[in-house]
C-alpha positions as CSV (number, residue, x, y, z in Angstrom):
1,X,0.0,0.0,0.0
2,X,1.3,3.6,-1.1
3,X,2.0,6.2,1.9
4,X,-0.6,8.8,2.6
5,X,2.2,11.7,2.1
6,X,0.0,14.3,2.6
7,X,-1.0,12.6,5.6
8,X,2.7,12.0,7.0
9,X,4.1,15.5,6.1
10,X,1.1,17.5,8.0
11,X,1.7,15.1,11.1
12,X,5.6,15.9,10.7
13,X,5.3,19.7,10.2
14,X,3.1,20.1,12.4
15,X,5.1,18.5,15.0
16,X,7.9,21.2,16.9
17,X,10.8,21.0,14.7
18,X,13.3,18.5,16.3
19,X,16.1,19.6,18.9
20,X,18.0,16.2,18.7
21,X,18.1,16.3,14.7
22,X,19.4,19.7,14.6
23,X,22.1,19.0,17.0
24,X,22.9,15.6,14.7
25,X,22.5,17.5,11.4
26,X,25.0,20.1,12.9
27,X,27.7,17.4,14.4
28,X,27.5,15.8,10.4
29,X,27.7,19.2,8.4
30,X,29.2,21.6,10.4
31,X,29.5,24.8,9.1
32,X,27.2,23.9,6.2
33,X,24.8,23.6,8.1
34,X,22.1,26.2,7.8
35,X,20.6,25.8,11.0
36,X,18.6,29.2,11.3
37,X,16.1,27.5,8.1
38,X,15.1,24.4,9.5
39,X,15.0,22.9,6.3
40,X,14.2,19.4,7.0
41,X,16.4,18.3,4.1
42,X,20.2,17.7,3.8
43,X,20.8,20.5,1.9
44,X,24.0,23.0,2.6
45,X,24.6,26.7,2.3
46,X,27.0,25.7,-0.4
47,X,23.7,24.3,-2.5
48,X,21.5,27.6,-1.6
49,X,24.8,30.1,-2.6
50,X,24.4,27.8,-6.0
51,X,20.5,28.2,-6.1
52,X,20.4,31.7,-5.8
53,X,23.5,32.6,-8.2
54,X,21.6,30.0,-10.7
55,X,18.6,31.1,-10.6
56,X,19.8,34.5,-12.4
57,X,16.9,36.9,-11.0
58,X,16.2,40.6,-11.6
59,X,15.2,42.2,-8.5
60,X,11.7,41.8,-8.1
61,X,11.6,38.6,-10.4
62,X,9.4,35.7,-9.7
63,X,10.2,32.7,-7.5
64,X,8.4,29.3,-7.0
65,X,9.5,26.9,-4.4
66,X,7.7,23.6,-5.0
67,X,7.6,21.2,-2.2
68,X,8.8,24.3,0.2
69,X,8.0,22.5,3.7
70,X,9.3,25.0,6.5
71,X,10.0,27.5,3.9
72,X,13.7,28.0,4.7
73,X,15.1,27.8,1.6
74,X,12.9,29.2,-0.6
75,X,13.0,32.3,2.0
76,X,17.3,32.4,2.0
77,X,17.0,32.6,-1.9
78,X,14.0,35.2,-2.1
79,X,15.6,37.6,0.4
80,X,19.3,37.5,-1.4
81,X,17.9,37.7,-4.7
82,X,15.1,40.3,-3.9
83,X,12.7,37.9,-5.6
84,X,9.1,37.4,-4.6
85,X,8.3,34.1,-3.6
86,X,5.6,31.6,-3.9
87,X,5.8,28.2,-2.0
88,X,3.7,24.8,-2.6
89,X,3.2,22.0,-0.3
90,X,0.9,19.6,0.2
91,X,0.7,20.1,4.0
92,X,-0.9,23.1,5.5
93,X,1.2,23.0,8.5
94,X,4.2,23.5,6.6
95,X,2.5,26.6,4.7
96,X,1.9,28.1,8.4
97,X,5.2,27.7,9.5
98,X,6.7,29.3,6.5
99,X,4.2,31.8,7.0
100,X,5.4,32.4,10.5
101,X,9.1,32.4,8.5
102,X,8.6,34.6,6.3
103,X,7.8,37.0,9.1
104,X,10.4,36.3,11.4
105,X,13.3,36.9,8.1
106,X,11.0,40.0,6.9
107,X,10.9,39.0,3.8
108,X,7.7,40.6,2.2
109,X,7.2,39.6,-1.2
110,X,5.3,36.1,-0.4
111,X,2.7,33.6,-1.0
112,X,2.6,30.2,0.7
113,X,0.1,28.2,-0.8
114,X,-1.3,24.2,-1.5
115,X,-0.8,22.3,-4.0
116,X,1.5,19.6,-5.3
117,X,4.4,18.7,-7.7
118,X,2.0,17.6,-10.2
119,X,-0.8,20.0,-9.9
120,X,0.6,23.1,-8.4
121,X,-2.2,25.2,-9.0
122,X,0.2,28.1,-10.7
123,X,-0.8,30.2,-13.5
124,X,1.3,29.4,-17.0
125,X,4.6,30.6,-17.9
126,X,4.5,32.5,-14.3
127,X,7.9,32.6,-13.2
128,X,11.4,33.6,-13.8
129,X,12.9,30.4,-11.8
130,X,11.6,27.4,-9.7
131,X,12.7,25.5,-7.6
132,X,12.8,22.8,-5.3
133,X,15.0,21.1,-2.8
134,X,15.1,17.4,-1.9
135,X,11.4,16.7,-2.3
136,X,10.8,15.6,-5.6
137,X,11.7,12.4,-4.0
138,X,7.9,12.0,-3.0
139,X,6.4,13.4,-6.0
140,X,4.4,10.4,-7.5
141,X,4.5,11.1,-11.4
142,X,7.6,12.2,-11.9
143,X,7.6,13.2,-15.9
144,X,4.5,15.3,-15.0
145,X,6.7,16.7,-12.2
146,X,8.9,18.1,-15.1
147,X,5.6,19.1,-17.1
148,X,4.6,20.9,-14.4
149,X,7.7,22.4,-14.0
150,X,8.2,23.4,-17.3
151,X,4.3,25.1,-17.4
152,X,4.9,27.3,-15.1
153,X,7.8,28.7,-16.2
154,X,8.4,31.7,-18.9
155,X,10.9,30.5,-21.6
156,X,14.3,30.7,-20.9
157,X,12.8,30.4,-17.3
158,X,15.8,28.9,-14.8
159,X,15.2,25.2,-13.2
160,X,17.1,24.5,-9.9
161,X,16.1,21.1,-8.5
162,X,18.0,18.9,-5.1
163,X,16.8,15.2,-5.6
164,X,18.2,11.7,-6.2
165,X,19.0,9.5,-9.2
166,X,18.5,5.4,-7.7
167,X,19.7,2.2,-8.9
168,X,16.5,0.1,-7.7
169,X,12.9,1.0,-6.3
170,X,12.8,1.7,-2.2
171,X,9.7,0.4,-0.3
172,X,7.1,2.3,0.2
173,X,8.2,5.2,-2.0
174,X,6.8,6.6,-5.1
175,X,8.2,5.5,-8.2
176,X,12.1,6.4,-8.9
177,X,14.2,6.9,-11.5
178,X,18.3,6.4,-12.1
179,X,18.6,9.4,-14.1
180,X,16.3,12.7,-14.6
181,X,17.4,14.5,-17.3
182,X,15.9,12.6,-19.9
183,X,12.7,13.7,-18.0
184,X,13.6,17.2,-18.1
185,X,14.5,17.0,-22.0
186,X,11.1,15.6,-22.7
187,X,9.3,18.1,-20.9
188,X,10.8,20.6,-22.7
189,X,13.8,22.0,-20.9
190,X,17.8,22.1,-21.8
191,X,20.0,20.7,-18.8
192,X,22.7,23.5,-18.2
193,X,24.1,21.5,-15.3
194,X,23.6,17.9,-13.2
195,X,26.2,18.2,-10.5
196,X,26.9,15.5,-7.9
197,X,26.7,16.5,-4.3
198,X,30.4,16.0,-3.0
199,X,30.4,14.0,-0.2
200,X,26.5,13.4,-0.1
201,X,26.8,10.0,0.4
202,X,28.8,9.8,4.0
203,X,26.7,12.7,4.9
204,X,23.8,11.2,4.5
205,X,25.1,7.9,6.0
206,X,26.6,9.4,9.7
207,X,23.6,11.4,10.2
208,X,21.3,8.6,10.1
209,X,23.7,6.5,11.8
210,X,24.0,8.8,14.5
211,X,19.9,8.9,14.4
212,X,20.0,5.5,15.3
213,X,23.2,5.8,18.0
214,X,20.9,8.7,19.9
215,X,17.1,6.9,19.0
216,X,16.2,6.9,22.7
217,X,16.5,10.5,22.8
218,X,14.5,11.1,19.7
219,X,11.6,9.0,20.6
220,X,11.6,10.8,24.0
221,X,11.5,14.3,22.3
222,X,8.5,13.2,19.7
223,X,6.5,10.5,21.6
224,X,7.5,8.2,19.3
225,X,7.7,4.3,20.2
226,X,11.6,3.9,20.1
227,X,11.6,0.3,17.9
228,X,9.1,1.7,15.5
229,X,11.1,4.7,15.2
230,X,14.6,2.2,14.9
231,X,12.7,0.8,12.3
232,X,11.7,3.7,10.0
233,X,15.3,4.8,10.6
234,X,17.0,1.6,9.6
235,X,14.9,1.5,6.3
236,X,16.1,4.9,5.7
237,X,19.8,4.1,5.4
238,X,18.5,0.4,3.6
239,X,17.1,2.9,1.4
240,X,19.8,5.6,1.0
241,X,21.9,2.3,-0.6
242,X,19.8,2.5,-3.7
243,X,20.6,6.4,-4.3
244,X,23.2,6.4,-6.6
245,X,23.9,10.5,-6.3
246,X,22.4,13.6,-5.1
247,X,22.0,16.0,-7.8
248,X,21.3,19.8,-8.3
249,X,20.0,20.4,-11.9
250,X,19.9,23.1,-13.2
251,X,17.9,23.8,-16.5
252,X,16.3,26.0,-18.7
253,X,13.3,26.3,-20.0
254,X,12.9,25.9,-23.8
């Protein structure tokens, strides 16, 4: 049976971020780590420097972060850019807390909405750049992903994706695929760039193996029952063996 994500992500947003994780995810990255976003992801300040310079916005220019969560990210790259920003999620207690973001960074110029990677509920050709970190993942179809994608940008419109390329299909995880750019081609965009995380993998690895090393602790912050949560953790790193690399593409739109 498929996940409810919908489901999962407002239980987990809606949950007070995690004191134990941030402490891990600082001990793993270190000064990469850009702890002030709560970005529920395992992406660095070296990735958002990228984004933002990538994204090649005018003052003022249009921003979609799809799959925003928290809002972190999407909020680093609209406020050093001067962009406006629209996020998507699917859960409504991510949109609040990005709402609550948004304040808290005074960053203006923004609109947190619902919707999903495959119907984000955007106008056409309505943005300068997109983008989305380490959550297309969970997006179900991904080729209508990169339709979608593609839709709501304005030609020549800049693509900046985080995600994974995987050699085999996790468990309970939408479908996956070992390589996206063919994706992106079809749906109409030119791949500028598909860089490889460096170091992604024993990033990834240590920070769930410390997860597991401190799981007592985590299930006493969240409530959680500690062997279910063991569980869910050990499938992760089972599951992290299929990734193959983390990618940042970066495309444009034809």
């Amino acid at each position: 049976m498929s996940a409810d994500w919908k489901a999962t992500f407002t239980a987990t947003f809606g949950a007070p971020a995690s004191a134990v994780s941030a402490r891990i995810w600082a001990e793993v990255y270190g000064d990469e780590y850009p702890a002030e976003l709560d970005t529920y992801s395992f992406v660095t300040r070296t990735d958002l420097h990228r984004v933002a310079a990538e994204a090649r916005l005018a003052p003022g220019g249009r921003l979609a972060d799809i799959g925003c969560g928290r809002g972190g990210p999407g909020l680093w790259v609209a406020a050093r850019t001067y962009a406006t920003l629209t996020g998507v999620d699917i859960a409504e207690t991510a949109l609040a807390s990005a709402r609550r973001r948004a304040e808290a960074m005074d960053v203006e110029a923004t609109e947190f909405r619902i919707g999903s990677f495959t119907d984000t509920e955007l106008d056409d050709a309505a943005f300068e750049a997109v983008m989305s970190v380490d959550a297309l993942l969970f997006a179900p179809d991904k080729p209508r992903a990169c339709a979608e994608f593609a839709r709501i940008l304005v030609p020549g419109g800049r693509l900046l994706v985080t995600t994974w390329d995987f050699d085999g299909q996790p468990p309970n995880r939408p479908p996956q695929v070992d390589d996206h750019r063919p994706l992106l081609e079809a749906a109409g965009f030119d791949v500028l760039s598909y860089e490889v995380t460096p170091g992604w993998r024993e990033r990834q690895q240590r920070t769930m193996e410390l997860s597991l090393e401190r799981v007592e602790e985590l299930a006493a912050e969240s409530g959680e029952d500690p062997s279910k949560l063991r569980a869910s953790l050990e499938q992760v790193l089972r599951n992290q063996e299929l990734m193959t690399r983390r990618v940042l593409m970066i495309a444009s739109r034809r």
